[in-house]
NUVEX-507423 format. One line per field, with one value per residue (C-alpha): x, y, z; residue number from 0; residue in one letter. Coordinates in nm, 3 decimals, decimal comma, padded with zeros to 5 digits. Example, Ala and Ser with C-alpha at 12.3 -4.5 7.8 and 13.67 -1.06 7.14 Angstrom:
// NUVEX-507423
c1 <- (01,230 | 01,367)
c2 <- (-00,450 | -00,106)
c3 <- (00,780 | 00,714)
seq <- (0 | 1)
type <- (A | S)
***
This chain:
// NUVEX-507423
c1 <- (03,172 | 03,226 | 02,880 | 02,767 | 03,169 | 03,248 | 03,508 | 03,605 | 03,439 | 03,224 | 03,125 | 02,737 | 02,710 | 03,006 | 03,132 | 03,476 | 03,638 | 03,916 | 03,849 | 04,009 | 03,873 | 03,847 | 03,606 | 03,346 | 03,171 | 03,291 | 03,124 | 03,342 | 03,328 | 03,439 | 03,535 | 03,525 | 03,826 | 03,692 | 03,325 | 03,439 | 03,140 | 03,105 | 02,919 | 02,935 | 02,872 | 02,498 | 02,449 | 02,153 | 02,038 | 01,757 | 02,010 | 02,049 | 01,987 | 01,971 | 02,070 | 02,115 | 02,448 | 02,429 | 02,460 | 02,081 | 02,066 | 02,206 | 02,049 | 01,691 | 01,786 | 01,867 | 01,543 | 01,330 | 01,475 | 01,513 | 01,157 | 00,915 | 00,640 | 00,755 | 00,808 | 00,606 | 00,741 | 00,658 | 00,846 | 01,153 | 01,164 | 01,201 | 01,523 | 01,637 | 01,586 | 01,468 | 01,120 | 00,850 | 00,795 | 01,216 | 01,162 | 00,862 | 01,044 | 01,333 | 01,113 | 00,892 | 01,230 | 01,359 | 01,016 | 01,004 | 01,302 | 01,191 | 00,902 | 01,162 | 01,394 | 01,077 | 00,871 | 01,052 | 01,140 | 00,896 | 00,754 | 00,846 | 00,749 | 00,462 | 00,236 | -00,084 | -00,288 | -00,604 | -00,786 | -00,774 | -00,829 | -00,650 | -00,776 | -01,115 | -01,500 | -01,568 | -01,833 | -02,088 | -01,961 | -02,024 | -01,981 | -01,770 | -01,544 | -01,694 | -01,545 | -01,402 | -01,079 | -01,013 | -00,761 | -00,739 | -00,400 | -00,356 | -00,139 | 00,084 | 00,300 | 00,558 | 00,598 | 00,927 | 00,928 | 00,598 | 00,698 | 00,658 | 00,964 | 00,847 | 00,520 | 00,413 | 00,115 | 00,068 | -00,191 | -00,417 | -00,684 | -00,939 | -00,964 | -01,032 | -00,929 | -00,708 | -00,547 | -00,477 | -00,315 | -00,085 | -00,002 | 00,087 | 00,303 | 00,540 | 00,465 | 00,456 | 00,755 | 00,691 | 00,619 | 00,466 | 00,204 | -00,066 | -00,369 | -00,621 | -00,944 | -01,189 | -01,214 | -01,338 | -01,096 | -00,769 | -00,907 | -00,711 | -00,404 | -00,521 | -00,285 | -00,108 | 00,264 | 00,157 | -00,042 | -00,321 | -00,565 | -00,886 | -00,996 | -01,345 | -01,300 | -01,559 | -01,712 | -01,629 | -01,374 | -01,330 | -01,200 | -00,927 | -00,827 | -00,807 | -00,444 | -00,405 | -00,455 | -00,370 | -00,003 | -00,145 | -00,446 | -00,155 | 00,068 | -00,237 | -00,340 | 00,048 | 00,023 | -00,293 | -00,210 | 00,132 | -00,010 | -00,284 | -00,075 | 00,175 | -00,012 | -00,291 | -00,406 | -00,231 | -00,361 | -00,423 | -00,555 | -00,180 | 00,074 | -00,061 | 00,231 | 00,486 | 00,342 | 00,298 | 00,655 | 00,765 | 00,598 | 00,704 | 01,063 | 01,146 | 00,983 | 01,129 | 01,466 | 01,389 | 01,628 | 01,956 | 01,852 | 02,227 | 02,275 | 01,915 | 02,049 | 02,328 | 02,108 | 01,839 | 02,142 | 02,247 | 01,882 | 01,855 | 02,204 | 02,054 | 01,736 | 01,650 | 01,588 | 01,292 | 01,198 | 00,932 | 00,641 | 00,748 | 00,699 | 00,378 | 00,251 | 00,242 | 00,291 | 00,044 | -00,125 | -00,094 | -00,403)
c2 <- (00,651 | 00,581 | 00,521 | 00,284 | 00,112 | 00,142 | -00,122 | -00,068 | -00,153 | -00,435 | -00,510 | -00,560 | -00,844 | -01,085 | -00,899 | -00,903 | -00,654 | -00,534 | -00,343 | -00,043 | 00,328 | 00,569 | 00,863 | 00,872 | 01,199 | 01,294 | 01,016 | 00,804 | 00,418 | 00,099 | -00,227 | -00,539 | -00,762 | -01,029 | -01,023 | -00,698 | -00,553 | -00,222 | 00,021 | 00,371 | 00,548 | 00,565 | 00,272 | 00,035 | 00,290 | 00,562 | 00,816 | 00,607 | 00,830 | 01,187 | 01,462 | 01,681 | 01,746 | 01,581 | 01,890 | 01,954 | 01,578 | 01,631 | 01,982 | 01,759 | 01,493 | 01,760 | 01,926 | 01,622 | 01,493 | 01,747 | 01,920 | 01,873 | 01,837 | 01,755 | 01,954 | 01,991 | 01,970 | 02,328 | 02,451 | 02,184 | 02,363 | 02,684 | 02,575 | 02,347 | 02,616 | 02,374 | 02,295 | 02,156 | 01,843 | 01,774 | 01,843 | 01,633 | 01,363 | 01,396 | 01,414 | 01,139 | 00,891 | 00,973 | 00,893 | 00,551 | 00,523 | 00,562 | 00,315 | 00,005 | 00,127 | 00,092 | -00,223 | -00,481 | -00,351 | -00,528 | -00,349 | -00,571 | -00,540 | -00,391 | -00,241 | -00,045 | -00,042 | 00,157 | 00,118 | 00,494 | 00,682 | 00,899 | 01,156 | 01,348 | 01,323 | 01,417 | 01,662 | 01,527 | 01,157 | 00,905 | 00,979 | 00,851 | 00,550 | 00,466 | 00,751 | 00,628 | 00,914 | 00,802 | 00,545 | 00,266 | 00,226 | 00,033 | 00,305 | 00,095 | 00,202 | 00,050 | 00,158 | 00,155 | 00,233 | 00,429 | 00,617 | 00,557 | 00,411 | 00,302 | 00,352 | 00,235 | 00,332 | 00,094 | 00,125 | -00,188 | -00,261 | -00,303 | -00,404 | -00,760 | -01,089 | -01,145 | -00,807 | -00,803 | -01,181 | -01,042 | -00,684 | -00,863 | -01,125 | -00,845 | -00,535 | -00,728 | -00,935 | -01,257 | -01,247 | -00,883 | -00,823 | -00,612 | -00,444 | -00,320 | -00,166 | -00,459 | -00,425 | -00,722 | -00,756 | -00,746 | -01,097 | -01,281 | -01,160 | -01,421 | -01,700 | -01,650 | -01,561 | -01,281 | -01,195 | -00,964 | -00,809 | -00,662 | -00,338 | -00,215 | 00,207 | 00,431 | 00,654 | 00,986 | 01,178 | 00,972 | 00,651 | 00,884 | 00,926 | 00,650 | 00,572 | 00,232 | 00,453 | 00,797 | 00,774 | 00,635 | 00,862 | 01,156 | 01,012 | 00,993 | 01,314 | 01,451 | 01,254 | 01,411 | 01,763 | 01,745 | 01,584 | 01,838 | 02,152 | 02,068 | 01,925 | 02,094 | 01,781 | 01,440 | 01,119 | 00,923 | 00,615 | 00,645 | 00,782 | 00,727 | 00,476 | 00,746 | 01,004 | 00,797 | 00,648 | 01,029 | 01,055 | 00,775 | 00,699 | 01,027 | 00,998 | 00,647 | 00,851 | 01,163 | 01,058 | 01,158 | 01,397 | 01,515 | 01,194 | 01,120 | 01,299 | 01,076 | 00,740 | 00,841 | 00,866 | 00,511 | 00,436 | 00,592 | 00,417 | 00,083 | 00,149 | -00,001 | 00,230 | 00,389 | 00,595 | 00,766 | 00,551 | 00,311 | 00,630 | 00,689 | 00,304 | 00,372 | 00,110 | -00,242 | -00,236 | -00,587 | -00,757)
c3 <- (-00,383 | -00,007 | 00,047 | -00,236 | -00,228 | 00,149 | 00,111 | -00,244 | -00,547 | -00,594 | -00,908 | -00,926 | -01,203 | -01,022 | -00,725 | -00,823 | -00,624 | -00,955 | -01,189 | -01,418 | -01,465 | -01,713 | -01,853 | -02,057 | -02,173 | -01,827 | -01,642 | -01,465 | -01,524 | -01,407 | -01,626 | -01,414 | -01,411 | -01,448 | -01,639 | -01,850 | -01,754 | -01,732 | -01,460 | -01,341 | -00,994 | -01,056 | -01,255 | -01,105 | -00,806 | -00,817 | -00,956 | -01,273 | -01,571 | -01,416 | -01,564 | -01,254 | -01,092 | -00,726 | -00,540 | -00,653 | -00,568 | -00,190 | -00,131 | -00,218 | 00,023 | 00,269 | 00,243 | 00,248 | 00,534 | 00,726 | 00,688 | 01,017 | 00,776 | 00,434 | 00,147 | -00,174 | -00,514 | -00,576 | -00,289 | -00,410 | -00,757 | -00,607 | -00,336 | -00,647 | -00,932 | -01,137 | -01,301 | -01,127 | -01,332 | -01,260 | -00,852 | -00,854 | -00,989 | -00,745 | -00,429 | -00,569 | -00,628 | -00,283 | -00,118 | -00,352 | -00,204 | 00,187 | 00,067 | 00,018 | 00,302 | 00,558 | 00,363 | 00,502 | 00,854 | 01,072 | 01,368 | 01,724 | 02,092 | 02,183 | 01,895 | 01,862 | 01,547 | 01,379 | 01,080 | 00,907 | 00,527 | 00,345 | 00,118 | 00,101 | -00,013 | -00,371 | -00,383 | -00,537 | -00,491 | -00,219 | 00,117 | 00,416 | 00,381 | 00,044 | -00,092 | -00,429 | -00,353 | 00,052 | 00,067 | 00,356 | 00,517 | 00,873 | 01,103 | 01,391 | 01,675 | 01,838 | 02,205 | 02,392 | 02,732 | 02,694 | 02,389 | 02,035 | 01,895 | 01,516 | 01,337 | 01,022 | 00,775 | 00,451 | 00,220 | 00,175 | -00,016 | 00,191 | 00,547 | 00,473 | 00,636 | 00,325 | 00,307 | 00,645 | 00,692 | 00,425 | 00,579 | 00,953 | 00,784 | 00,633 | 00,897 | 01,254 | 01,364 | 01,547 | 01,899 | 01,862 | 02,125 | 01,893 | 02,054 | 01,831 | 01,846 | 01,776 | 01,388 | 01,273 | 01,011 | 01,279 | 01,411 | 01,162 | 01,381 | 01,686 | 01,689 | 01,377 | 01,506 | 01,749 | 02,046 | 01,986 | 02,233 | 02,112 | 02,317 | 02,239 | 02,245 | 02,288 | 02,014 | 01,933 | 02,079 | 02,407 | 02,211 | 02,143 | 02,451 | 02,630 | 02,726 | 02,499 | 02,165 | 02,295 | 02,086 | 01,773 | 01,789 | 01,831 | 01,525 | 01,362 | 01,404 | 01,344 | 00,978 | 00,812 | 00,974 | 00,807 | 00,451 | 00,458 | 00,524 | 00,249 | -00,030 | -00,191 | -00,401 | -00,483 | -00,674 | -00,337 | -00,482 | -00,674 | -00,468 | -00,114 | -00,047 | -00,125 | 00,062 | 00,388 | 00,354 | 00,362 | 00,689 | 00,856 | 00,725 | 00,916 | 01,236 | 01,253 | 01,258 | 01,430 | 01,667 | 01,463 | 01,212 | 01,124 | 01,021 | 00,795 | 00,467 | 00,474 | 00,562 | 00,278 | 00,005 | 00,080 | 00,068 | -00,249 | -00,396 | -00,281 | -00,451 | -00,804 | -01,044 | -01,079 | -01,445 | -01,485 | -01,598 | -01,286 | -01,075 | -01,274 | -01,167 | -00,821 | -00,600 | -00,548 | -00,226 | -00,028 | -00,064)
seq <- (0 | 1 | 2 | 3 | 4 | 5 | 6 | 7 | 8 | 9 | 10 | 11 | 12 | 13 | 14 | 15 | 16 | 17 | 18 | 19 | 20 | 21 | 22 | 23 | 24 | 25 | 26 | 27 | 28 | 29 | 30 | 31 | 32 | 33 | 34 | 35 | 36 | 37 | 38 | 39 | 40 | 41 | 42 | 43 | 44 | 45 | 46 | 47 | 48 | 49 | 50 | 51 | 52 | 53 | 54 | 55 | 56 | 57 | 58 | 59 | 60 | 61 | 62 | 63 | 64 | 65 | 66 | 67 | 68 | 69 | 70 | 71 | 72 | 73 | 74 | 75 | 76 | 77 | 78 | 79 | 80 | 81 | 82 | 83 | 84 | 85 | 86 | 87 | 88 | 89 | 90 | 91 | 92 | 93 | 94 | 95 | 96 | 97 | 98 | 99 | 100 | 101 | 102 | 103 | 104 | 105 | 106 | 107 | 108 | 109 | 110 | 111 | 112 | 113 | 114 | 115 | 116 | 117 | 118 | 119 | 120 | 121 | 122 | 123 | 124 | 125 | 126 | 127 | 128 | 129 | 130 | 131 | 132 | 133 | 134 | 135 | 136 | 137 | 138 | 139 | 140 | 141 | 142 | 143 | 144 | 145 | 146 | 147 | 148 | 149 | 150 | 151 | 152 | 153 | 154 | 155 | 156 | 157 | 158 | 159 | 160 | 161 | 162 | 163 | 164 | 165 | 166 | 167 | 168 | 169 | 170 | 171 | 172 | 173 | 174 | 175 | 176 | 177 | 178 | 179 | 180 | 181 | 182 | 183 | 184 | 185 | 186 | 187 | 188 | 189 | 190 | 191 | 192 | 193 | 194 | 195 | 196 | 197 | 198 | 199 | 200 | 201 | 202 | 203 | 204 | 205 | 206 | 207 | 208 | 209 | 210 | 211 | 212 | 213 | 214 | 215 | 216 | 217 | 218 | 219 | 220 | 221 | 222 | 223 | 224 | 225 | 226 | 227 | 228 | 229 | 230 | 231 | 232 | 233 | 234 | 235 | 236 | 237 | 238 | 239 | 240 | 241 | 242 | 243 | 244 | 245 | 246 | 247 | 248 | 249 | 250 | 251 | 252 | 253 | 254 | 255 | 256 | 257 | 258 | 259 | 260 | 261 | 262 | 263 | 264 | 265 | 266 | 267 | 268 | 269 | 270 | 271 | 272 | 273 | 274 | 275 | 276 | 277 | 278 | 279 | 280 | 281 | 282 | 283 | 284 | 285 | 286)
type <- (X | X | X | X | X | X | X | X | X | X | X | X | X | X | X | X | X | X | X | X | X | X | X | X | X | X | X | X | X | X | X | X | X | X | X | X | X | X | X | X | X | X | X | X | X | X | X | X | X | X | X | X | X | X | X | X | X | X | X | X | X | X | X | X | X | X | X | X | X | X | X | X | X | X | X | X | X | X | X | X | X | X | X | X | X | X | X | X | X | X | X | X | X | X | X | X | X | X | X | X | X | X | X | X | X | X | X | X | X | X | X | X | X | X | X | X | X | X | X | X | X | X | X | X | X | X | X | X | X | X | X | X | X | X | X | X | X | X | X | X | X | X | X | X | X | X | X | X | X | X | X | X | X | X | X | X | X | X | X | X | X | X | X | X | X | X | X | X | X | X | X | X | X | X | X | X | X | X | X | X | X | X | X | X | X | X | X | X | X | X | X | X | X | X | X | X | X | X | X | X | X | X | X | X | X | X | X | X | X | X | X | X | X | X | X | X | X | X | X | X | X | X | X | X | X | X | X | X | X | X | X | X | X | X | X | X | X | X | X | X | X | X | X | X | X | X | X | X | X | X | X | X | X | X | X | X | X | X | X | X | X | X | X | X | X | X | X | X | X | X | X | X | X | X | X | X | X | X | X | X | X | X | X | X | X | X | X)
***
């Protein structure tokens, strides 16, 4: 209640701040003063509808956001005692969750970028980045004082002019000062709000290293160890937002992480609701 109401309640149709209480079929509710509307605790956030207690709910949170390298479903069920199809839900709401938190936070200052895939070659199926299961996503760091303060890794649907005009106008703040490594597609960031500076890499290995890329080349590397550790398959071409919000929503706040389960509940109570064939949808990829 202090976290979705920390001033009192609010009432989400008017925002009259009066309203009376009572119980029904134990849930507690609220009647607004003055629109006689009616709400309860989880009404209109992602816990709308459950069935769970929320101690399952907060030991969930806990877990997610407190795992180096995230947490399956699987492994949820068996903390949560609870079926796998019920824990997949959970983590899948929270991450939906970390999606919307992150989407409109807008990296600043000085930021790196890379064109990268997620997901793996079908045997049998086409190789390398036409793979119909790899998934493109731009990965961008924001350096502070040498250090990588915020990253971000959002799905796209192809490395296009389009899709990438679109994906700078929500991900990069104005002013940003962007390097990237010379993909053709990252040109449509020169003069458009932001300074960008194109730096030609070497192949192989050694364009890894060289000290403009060597902390997005390590986050990089830090993602798809953790994603292919903890998950033995997932519908990338469906879920890949989720899974990449997981990842970055917690290294954004590695900083503090007594205080993440607490931050990812109010994310989750200012959430919309999400039911299941929403969840099932997966997300659309700017384009």
């Amino acid at each position: 209640m202090a976290l979705r109401w920390p001033k009192g309640f609010v009432c989400p149709h008017c925002c009259h701040v009066k309203a009376s209480r009572f119980r029904r079929d134990g849930l507690r509710i609220w009647q607004c003063s003055s629109c006689r509307k009616q709400t309860s605790l989880y009404a209109g956030t992602m816990f709308q509808h459950t069935r769970l207690p929320l101690t399952q709910w907060f030991l969930a949170i806990y877990l997610v956001s407190q795992s180096m390298t995230g947490i399956s479903a699987l492994a949820l069920s068996r903390h949560l005692g609870i079926t796998w199809r019920a824990a997949w839900r959970i983590k899948h709401k929270i991450m939906e969750a970390m999606y919307w938190r992150d989407r409109h936070m807008p990296l600043q200052g000085t930021v790196y970028l890379d064109d990268a895939y997620l997901g793996f070659e079908v045997t049998g199926g086409k190789a390398g980045r036409g793979s119909p299961n790899k998934v493109p996503f731009v990965a961008a760091v924001a350096l502070r004082e040498g250090h990588p303060a915020r990253v971000r890794f959002d799905p796209v649907e192809a490395f296009s002019f389009a899709a990438l005009r679109d994906w700078h106008r929500r991900a990069l703040a104005p002013g940003a000062v962007v390097t990237s490594d010379g993909l053709l597609g990252f040109e449509v960031l020169d003069g458009d709000g932001v300074e960008h500076h194109a730096v030609l890499a070497p192949r192989g290995k050694a364009g890894t290293e060289i000290e403009p890329f060597r902390w997005l080349n390590t986050v990089l590397g830090n993602l798809k160890t953790a994603l292919t550790g903890t998950y033995h398959a997932f519908d990338f071409g469906k879920y890949a937002h989720n899974y990449l919000a997981d990842v970055h929503y917690r290294f954004n706040r590695r900083s503090d992480l007594a205080a993440l389960p607490i931050r990812l509940t109010v994310a989750l109570l200012h959430a919309s609701p999400c039911p299941d064939w929403k969840l099932q949808l997966g997300a659309e990829v700017w384009t």
